[in-house]
gemmi code that builds the backbone of each chain (N, CA, C; Angstrom):
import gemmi

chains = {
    "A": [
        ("UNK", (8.216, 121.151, 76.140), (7.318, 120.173, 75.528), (5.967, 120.845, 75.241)),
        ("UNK", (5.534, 121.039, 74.371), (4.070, 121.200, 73.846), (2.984, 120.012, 73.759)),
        ("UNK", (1.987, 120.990, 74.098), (0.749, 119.864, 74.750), (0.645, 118.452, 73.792)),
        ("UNK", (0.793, 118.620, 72.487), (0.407, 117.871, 71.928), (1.440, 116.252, 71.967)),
        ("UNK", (2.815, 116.903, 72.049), (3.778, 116.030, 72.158), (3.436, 115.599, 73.988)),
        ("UNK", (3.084, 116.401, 74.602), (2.922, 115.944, 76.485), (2.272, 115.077, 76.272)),
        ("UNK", (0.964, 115.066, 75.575), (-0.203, 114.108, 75.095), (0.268, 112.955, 74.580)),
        ("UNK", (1.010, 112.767, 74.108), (1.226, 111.634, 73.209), (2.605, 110.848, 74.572)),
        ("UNK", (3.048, 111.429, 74.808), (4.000, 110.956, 76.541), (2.901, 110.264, 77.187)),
        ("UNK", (2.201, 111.038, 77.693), (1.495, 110.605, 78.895), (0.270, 109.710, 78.245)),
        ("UNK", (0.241, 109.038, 77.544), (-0.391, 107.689, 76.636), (0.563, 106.531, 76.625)),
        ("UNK", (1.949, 107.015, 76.127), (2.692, 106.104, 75.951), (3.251, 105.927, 77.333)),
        ("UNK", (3.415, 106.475, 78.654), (3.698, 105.444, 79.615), (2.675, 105.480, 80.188)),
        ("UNK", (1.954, 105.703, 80.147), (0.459, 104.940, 80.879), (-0.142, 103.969, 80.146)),
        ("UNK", (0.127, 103.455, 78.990), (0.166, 102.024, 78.563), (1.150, 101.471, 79.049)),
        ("UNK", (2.366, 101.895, 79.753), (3.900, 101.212, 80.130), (3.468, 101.411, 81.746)),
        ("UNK", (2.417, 101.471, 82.297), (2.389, 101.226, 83.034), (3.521, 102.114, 84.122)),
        ("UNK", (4.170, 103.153, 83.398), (4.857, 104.469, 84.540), (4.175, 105.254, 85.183)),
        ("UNK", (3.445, 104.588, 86.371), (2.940, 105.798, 86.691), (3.367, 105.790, 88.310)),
        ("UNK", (3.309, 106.942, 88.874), (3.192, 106.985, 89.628), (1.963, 107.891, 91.235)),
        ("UNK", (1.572, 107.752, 92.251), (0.414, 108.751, 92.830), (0.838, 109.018, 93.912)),
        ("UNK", (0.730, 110.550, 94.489), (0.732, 111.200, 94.934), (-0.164, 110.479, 96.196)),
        ("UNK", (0.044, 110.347, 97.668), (-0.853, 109.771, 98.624), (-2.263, 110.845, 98.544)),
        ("UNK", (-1.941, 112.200, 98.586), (-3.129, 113.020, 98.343), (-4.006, 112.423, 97.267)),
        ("UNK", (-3.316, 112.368, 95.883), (-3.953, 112.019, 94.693), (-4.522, 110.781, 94.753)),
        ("UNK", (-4.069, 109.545, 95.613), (-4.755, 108.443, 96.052), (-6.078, 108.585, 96.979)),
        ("UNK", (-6.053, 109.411, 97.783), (-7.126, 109.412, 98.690), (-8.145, 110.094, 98.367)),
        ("UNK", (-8.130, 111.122, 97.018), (-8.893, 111.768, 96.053), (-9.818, 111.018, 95.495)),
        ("UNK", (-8.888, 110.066, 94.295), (-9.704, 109.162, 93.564), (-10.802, 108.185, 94.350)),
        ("UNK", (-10.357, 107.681, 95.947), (-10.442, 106.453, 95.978), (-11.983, 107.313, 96.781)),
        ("UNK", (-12.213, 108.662, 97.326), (-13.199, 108.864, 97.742), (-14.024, 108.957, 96.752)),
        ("UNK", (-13.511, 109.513, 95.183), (-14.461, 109.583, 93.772), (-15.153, 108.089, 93.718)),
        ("UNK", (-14.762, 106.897, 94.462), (-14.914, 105.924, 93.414), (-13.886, 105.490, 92.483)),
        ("UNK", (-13.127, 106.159, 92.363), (-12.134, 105.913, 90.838), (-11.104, 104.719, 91.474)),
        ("UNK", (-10.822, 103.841, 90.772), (-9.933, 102.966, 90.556), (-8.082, 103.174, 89.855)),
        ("UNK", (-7.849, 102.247, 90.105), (-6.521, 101.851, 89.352), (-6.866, 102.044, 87.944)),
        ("UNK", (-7.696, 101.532, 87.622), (-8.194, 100.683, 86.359), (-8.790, 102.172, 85.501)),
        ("UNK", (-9.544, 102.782, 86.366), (-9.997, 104.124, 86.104), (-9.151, 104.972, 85.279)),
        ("UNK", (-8.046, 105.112, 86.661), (-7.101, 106.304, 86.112), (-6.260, 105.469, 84.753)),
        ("UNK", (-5.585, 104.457, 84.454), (-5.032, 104.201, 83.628), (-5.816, 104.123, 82.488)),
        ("UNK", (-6.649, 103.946, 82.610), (-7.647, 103.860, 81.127), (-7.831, 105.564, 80.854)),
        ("UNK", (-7.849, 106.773, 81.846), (-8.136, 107.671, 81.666), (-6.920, 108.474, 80.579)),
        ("UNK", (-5.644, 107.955, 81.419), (-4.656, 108.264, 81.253), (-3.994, 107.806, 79.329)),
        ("UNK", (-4.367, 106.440, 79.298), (-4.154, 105.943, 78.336), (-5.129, 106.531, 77.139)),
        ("UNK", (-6.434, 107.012, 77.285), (-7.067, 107.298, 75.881), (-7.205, 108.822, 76.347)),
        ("UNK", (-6.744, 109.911, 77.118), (-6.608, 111.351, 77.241), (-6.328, 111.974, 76.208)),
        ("UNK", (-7.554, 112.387, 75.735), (-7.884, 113.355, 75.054), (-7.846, 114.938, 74.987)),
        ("UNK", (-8.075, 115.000, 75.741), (-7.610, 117.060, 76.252), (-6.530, 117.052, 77.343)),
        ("UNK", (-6.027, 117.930, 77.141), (-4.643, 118.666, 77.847), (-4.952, 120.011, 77.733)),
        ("UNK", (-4.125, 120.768, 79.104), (-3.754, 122.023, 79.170), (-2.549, 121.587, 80.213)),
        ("UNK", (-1.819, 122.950, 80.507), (-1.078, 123.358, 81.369), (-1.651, 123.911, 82.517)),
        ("UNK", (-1.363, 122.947, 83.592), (-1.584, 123.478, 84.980), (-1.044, 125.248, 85.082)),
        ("UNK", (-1.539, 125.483, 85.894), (-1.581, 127.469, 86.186), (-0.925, 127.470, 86.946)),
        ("UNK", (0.735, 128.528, 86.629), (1.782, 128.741, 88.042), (1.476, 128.067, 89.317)),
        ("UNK", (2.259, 127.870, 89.855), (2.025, 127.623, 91.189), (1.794, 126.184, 91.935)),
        ("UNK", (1.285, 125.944, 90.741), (0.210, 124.371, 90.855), (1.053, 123.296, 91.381)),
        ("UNK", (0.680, 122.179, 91.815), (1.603, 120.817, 92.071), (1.598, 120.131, 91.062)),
        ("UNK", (1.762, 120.954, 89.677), (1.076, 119.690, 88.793), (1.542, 121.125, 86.999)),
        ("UNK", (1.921, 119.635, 86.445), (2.480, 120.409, 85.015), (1.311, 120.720, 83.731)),
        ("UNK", (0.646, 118.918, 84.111), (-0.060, 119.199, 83.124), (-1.575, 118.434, 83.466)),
        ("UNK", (-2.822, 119.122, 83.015), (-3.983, 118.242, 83.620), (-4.777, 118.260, 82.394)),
        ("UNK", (-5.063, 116.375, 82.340), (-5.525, 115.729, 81.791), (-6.974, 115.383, 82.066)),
        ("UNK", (-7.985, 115.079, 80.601), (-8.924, 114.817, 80.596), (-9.149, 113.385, 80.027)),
        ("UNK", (-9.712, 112.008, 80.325), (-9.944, 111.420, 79.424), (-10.906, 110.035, 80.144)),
        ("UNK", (-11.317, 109.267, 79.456), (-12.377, 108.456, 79.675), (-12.325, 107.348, 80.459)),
        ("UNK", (-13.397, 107.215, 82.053), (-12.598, 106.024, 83.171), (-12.973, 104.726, 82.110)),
        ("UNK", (-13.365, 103.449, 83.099), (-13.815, 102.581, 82.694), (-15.169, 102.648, 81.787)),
        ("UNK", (-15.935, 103.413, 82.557), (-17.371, 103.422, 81.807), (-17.759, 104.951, 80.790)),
        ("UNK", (-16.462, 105.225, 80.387), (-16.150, 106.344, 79.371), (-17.076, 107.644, 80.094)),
        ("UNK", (-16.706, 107.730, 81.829), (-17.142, 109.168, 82.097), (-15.884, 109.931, 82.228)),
        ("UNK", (-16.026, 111.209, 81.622), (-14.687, 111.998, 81.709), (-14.286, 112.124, 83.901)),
        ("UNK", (-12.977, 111.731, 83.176), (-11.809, 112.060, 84.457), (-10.706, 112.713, 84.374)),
        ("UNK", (-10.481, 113.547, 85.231), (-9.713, 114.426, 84.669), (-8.382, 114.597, 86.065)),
        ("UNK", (-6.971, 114.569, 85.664), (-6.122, 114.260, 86.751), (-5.053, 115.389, 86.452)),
        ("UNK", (-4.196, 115.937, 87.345), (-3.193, 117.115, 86.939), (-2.042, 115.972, 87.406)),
        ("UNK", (-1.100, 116.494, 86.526), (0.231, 115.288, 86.794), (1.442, 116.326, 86.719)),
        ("UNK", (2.536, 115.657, 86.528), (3.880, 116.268, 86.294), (4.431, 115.072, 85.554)),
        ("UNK", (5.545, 115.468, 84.569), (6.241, 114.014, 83.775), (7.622, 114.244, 84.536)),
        ("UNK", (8.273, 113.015, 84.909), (9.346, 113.429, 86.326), (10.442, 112.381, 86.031)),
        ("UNK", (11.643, 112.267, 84.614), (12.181, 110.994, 84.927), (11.578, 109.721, 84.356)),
        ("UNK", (10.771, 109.776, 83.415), (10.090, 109.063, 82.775), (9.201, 108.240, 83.069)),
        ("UNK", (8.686, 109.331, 83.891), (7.014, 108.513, 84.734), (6.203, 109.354, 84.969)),
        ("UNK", (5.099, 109.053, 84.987), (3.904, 110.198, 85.131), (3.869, 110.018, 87.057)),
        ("UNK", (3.447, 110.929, 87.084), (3.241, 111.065, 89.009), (1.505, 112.400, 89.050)),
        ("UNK", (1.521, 111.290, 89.552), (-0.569, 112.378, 89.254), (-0.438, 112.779, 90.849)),
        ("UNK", (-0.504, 114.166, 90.610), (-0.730, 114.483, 91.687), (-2.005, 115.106, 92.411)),
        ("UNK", (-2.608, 115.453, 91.738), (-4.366, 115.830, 91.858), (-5.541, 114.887, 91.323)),
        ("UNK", (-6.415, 114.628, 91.884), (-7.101, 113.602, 91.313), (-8.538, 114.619, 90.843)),
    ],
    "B": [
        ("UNK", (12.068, 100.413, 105.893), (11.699, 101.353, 104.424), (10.195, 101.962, 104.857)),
        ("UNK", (9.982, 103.320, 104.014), (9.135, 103.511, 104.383), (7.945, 103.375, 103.660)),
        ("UNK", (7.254, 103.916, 104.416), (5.306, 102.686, 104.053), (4.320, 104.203, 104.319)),
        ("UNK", (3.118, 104.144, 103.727), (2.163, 105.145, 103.686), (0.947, 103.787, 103.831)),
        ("UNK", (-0.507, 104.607, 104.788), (-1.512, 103.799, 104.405), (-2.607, 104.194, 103.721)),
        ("UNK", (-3.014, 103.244, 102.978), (-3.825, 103.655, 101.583), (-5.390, 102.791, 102.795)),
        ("UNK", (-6.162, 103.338, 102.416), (-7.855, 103.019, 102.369), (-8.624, 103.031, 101.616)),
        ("UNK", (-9.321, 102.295, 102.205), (-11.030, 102.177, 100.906), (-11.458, 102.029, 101.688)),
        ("UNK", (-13.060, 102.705, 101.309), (-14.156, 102.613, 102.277), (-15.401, 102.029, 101.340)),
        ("UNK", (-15.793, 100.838, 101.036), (-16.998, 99.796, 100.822), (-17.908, 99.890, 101.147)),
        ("UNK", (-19.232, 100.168, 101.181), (-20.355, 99.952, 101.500), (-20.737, 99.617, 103.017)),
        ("UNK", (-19.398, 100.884, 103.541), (-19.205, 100.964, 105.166), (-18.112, 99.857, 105.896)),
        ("UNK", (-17.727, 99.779, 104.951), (-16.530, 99.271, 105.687), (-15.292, 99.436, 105.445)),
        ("UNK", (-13.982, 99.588, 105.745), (-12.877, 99.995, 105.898), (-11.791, 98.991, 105.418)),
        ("UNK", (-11.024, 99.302, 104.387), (-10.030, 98.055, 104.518), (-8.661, 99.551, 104.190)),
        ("UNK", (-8.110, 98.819, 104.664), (-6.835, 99.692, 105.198), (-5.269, 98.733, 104.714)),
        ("UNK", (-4.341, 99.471, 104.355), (-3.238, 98.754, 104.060), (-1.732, 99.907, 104.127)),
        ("UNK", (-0.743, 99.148, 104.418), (0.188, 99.969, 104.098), (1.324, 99.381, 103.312)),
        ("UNK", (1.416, 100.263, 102.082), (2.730, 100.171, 101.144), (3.815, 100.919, 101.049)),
        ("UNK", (4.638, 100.262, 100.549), (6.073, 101.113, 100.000), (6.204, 102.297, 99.553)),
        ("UNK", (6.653, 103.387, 99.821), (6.498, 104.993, 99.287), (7.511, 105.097, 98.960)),
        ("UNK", (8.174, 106.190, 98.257), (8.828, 107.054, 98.261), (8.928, 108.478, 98.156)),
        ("UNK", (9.841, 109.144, 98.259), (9.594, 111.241, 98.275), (10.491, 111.186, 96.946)),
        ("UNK", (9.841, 112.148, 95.917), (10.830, 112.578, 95.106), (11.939, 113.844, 95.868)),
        ("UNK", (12.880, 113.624, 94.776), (14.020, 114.588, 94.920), (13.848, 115.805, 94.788)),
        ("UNK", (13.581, 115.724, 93.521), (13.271, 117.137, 93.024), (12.013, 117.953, 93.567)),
        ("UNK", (11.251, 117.126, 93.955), (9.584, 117.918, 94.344), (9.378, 117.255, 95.478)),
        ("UNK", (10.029, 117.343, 97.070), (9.545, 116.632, 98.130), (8.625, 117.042, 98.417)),
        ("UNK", (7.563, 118.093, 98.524), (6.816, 118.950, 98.989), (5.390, 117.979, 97.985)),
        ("UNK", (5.153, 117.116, 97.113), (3.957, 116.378, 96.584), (4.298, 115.328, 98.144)),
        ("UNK", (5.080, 115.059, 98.972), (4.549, 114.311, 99.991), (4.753, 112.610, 99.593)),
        ("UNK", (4.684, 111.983, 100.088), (5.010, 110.054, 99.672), (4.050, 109.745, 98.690)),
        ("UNK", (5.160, 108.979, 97.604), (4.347, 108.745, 96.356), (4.397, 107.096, 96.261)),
        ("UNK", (3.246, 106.816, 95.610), (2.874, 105.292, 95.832), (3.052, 104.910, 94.241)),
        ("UNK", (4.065, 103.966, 94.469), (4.356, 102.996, 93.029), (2.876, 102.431, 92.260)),
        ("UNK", (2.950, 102.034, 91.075), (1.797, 101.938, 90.400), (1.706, 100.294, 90.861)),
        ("UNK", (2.575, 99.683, 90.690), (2.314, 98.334, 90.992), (1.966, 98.218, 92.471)),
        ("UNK", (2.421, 98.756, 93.712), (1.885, 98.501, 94.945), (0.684, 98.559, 95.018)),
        ("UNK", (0.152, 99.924, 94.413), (-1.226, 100.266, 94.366), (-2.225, 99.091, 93.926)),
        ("UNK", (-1.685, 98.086, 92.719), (-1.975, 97.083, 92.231), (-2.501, 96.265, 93.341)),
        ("UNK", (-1.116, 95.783, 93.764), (-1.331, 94.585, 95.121), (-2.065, 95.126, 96.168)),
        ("UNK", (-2.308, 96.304, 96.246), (-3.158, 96.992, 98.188), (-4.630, 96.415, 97.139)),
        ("UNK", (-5.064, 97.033, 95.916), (-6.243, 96.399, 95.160), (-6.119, 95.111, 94.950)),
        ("UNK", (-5.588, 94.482, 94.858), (-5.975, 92.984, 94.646), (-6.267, 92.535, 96.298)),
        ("UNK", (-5.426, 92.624, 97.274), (-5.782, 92.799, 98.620), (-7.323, 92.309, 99.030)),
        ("UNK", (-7.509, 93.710, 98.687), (-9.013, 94.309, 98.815), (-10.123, 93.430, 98.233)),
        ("UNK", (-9.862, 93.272, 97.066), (-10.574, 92.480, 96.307), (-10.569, 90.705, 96.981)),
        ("UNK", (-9.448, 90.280, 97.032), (-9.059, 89.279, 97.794), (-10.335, 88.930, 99.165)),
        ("UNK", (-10.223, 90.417, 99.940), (-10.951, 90.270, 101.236), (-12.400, 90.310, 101.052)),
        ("UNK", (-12.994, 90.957, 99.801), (-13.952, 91.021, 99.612), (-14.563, 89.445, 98.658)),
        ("UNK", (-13.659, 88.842, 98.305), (-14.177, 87.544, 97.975), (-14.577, 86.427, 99.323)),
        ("UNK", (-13.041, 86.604, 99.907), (-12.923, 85.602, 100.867), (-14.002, 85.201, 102.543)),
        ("UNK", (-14.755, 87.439, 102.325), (-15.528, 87.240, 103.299), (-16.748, 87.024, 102.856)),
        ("UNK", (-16.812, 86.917, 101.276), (-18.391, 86.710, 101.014), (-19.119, 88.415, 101.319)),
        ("UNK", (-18.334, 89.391, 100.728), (-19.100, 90.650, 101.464), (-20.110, 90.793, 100.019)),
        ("UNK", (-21.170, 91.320, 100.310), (-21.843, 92.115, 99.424), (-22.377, 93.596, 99.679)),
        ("UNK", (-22.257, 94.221, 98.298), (-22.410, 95.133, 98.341), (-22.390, 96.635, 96.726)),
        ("UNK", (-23.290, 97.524, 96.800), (-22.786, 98.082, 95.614), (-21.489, 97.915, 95.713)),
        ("UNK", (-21.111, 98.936, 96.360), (-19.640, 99.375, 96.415), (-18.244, 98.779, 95.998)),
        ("UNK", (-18.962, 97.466, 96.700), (-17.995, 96.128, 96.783), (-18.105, 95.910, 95.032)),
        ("UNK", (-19.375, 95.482, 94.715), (-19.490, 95.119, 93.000), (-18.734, 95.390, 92.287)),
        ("UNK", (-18.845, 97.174, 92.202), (-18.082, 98.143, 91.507), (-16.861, 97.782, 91.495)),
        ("UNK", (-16.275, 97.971, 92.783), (-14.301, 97.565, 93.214), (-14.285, 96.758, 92.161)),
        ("UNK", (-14.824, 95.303, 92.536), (-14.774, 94.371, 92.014), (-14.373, 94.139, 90.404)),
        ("UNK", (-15.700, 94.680, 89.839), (-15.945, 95.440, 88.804), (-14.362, 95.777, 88.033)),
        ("UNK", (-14.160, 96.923, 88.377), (-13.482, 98.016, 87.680), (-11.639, 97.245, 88.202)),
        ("UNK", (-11.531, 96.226, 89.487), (-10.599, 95.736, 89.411), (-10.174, 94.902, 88.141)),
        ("UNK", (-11.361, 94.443, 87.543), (-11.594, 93.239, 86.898), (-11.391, 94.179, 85.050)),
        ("UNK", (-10.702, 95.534, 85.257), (-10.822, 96.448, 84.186), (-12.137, 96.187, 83.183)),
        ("UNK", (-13.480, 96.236, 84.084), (-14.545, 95.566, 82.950), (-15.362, 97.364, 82.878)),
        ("UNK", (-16.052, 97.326, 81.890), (-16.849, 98.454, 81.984), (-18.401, 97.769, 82.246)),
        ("UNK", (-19.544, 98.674, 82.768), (-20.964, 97.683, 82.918), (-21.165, 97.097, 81.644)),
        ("UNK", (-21.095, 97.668, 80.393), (-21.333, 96.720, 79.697), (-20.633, 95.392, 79.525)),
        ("UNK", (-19.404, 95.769, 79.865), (-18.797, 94.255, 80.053), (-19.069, 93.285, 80.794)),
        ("UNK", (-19.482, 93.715, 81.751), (-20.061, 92.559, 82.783), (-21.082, 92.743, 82.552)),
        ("UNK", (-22.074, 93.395, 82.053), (-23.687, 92.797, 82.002), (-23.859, 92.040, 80.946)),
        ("UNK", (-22.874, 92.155, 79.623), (-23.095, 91.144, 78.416), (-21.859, 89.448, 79.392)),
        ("UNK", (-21.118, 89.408, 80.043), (-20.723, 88.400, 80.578), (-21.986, 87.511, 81.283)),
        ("UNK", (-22.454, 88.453, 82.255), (-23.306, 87.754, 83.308), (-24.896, 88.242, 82.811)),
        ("UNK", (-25.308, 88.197, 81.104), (-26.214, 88.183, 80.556), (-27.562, 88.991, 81.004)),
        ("UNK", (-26.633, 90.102, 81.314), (-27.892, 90.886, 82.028), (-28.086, 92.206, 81.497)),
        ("UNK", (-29.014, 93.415, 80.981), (-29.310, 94.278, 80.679), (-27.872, 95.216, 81.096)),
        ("UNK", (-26.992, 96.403, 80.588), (-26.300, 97.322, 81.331), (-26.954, 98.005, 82.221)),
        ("UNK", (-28.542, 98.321, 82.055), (-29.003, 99.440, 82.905), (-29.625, 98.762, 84.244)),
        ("UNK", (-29.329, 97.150, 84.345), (-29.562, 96.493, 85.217), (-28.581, 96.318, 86.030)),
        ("UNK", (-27.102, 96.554, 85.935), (-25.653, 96.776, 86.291), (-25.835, 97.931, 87.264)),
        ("UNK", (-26.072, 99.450, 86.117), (-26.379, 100.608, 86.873), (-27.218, 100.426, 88.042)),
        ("UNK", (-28.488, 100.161, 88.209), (-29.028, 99.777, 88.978), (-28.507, 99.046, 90.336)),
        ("UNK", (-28.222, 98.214, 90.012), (-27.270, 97.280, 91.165), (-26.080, 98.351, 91.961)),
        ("UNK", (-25.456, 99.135, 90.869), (-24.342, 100.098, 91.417), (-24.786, 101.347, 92.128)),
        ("UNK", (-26.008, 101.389, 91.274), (-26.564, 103.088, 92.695), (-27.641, 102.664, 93.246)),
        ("UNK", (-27.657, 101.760, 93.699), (-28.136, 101.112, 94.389), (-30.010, 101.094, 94.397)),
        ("UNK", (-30.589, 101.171, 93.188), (-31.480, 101.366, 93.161), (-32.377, 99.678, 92.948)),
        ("UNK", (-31.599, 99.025, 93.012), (-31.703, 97.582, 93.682), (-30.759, 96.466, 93.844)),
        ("UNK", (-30.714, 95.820, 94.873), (-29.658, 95.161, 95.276), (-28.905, 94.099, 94.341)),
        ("UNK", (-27.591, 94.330, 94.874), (-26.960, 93.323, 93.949), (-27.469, 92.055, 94.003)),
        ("UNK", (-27.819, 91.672, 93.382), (-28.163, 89.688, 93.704), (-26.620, 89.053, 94.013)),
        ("UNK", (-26.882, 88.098, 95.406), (-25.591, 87.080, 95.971), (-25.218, 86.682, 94.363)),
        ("UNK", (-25.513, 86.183, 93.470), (-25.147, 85.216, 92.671), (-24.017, 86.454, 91.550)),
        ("UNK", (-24.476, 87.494, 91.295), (-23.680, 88.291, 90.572), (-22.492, 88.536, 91.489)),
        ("UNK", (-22.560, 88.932, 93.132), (-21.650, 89.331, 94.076), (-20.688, 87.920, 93.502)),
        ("UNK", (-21.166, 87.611, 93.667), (-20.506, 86.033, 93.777), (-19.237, 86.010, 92.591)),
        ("UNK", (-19.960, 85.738, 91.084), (-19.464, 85.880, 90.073), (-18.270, 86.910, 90.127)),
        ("UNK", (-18.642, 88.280, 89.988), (-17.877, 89.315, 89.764), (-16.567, 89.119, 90.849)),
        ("UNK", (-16.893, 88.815, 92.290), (-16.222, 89.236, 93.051), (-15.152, 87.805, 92.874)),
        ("UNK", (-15.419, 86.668, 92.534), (-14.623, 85.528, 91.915), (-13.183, 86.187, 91.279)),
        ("UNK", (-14.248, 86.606, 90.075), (-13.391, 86.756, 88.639), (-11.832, 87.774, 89.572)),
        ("UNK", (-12.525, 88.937, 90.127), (-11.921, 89.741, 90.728), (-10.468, 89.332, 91.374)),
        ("UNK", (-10.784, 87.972, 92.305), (-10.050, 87.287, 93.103), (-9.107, 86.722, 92.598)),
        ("UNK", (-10.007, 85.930, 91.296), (-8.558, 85.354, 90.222), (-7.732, 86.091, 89.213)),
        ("UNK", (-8.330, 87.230, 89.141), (-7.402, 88.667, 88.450), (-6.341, 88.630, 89.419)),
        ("UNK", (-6.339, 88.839, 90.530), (-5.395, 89.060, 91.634), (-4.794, 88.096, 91.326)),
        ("UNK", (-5.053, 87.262, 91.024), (-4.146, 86.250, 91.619), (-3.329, 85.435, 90.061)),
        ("UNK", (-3.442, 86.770, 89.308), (-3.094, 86.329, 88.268), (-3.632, 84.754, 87.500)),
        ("UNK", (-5.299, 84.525, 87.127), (-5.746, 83.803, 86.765), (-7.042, 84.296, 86.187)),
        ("UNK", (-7.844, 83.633, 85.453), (-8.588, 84.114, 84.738), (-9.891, 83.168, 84.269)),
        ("UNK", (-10.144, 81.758, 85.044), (-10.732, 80.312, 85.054), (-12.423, 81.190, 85.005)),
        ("UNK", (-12.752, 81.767, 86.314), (-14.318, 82.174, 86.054), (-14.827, 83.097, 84.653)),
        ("UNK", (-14.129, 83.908, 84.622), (-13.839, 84.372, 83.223), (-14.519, 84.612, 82.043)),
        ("UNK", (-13.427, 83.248, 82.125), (-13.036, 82.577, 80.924), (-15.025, 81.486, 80.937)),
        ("UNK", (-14.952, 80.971, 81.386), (-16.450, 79.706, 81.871), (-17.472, 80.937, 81.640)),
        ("UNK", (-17.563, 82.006, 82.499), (-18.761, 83.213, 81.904), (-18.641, 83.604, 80.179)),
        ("UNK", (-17.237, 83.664, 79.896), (-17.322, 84.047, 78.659), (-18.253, 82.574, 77.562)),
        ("UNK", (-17.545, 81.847, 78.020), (-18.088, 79.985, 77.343), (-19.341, 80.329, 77.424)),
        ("UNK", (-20.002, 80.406, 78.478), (-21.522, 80.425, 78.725), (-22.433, 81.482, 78.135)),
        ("UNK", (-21.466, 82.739, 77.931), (-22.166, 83.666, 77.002), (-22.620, 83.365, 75.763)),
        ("UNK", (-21.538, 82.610, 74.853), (-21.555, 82.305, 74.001), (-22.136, 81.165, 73.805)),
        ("UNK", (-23.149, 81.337, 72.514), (-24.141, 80.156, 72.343), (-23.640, 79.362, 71.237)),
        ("UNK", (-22.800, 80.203, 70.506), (-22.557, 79.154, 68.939), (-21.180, 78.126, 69.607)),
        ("UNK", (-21.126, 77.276, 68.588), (-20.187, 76.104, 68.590), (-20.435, 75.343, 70.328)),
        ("UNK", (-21.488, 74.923, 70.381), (-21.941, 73.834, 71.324), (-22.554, 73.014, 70.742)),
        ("UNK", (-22.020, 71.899, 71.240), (-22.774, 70.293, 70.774), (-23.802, 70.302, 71.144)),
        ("UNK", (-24.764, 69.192, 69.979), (-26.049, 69.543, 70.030), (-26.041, 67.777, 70.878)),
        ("UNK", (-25.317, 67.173, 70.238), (-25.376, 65.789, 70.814), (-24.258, 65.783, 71.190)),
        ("UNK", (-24.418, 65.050, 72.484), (-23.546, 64.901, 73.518), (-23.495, 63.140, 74.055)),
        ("UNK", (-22.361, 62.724, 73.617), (-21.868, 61.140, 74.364), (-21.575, 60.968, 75.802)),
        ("UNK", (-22.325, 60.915, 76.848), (-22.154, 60.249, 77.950), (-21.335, 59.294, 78.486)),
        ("UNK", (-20.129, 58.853, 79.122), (-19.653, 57.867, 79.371), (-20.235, 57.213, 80.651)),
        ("UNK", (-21.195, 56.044, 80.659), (-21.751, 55.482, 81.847), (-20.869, 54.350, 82.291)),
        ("UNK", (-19.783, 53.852, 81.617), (-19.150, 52.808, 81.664), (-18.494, 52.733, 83.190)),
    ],
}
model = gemmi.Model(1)
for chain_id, residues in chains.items():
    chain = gemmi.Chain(chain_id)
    for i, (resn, *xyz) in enumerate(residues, 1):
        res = gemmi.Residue()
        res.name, res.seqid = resn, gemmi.SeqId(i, " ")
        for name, pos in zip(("N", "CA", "C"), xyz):
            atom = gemmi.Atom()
            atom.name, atom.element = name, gemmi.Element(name[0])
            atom.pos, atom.b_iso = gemmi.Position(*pos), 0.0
            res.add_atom(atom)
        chain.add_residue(res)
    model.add_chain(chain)
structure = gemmi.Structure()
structure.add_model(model)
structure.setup_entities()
């Protein structure tokens, strides 16, 4: 999959509401401040992509805008037709 | 079945919960992963407790807030108040007023609870056009 097509995935089930978090990746956000509401809005209008670097817990990390359009940025994997964020 | 516990920490205080997990197959080593909808209900929870005890607080606002998927401008044009008067309230560079705690943390409660009545009445009240100018009383 190429970023651009990953990009356009990880919009379309994070409007479908596929997601899934990592307990690490929960206890990340929730010390940021970041919300439910956060990450899905981040998730849903994500704008930049790259590929996580060998090794990583995570395929692909995303950039895009919380509630109050400050960049958030989350590394995920697409697993089975659900996003699973595993880095916050 | 098994359960993981999720936290939030509020404006010093702790609310704690435990939900439904699961381990993937393929990648057990990411550790217990929390469904998007549980995550939902441990936040509405929260929000729930923070109505029901009357807590105030930035922290609390915010939850509240961002449960309520609003951005500050959304709630400062609801509850007719400046955005940078929102900010303020959130970094605490002056206190939330009870009456906004109040409001926000409402709306919050009836999000949870799948309802939308305070809302909806903030939105009415925002809005100034299409209100009667004369109004019939029934004293009968």
């Amino acid at each position: 999959m190429d970023p651009e097509e990953a990009l356009r995935v990880i919009r379309g089930l994070a409007k479908a509401n596929r997601i899934r978090l990592t307990a690490h990746a929960d206890r990340e956000a929730a010390e940021a401040g970041a919300t439910r509401g956060d990450i899905r809005c981040a998730l849903a209008n994500a704008a930049n992509i790259r590929r996580s670097g060998r090794g990583r817990a995570s395929d692909w990390t995303v950039v895009g805008p919380d509630l109050d359009g400050d960049d958030l940025q989350l590394a995920l994997i697409i697993e089975d037709g659900l996003l699973v964020i595993t880095v916050y | 079945m098994r359960t993981t516990e999720l936290k939030r920490k509020l404006d010093g205080r702790t609310f704690r919960g435990q939900v439904p997990c699961s381990v993937s197959k393929k990648r057990p080593e990411l550790g217990p992963l929390i469904e998007w909808d549980d995550l939902g209900v441990f936040e509405g929870k929260v929000v729930q407790s923070i109505f029901a005890q009357r807590l105030l607080g930035p922290e609390s606002f915010r939850f509240c807030r961002k449960f309520c998927e609003m951005s500050m401008q959304a709630v400062a044009d609801l509850l007719q108040v400046d955005r940078r008067t929102v900010q303020r309230w959130e970094s605490e560079e002056s206190p939330v007023p009870p009456w906004a705690m109040l409001l926000v943390s409402k709306m919050a409660d009836e999000r949870s609870k799948g309802r939308a009545v305070m809302r909806s009445w903030l939105r009415e009240l925002a809005d100034e056009e299409g209100r009667p100018t004369e109004i019939d009383v029934d004293v009968a």
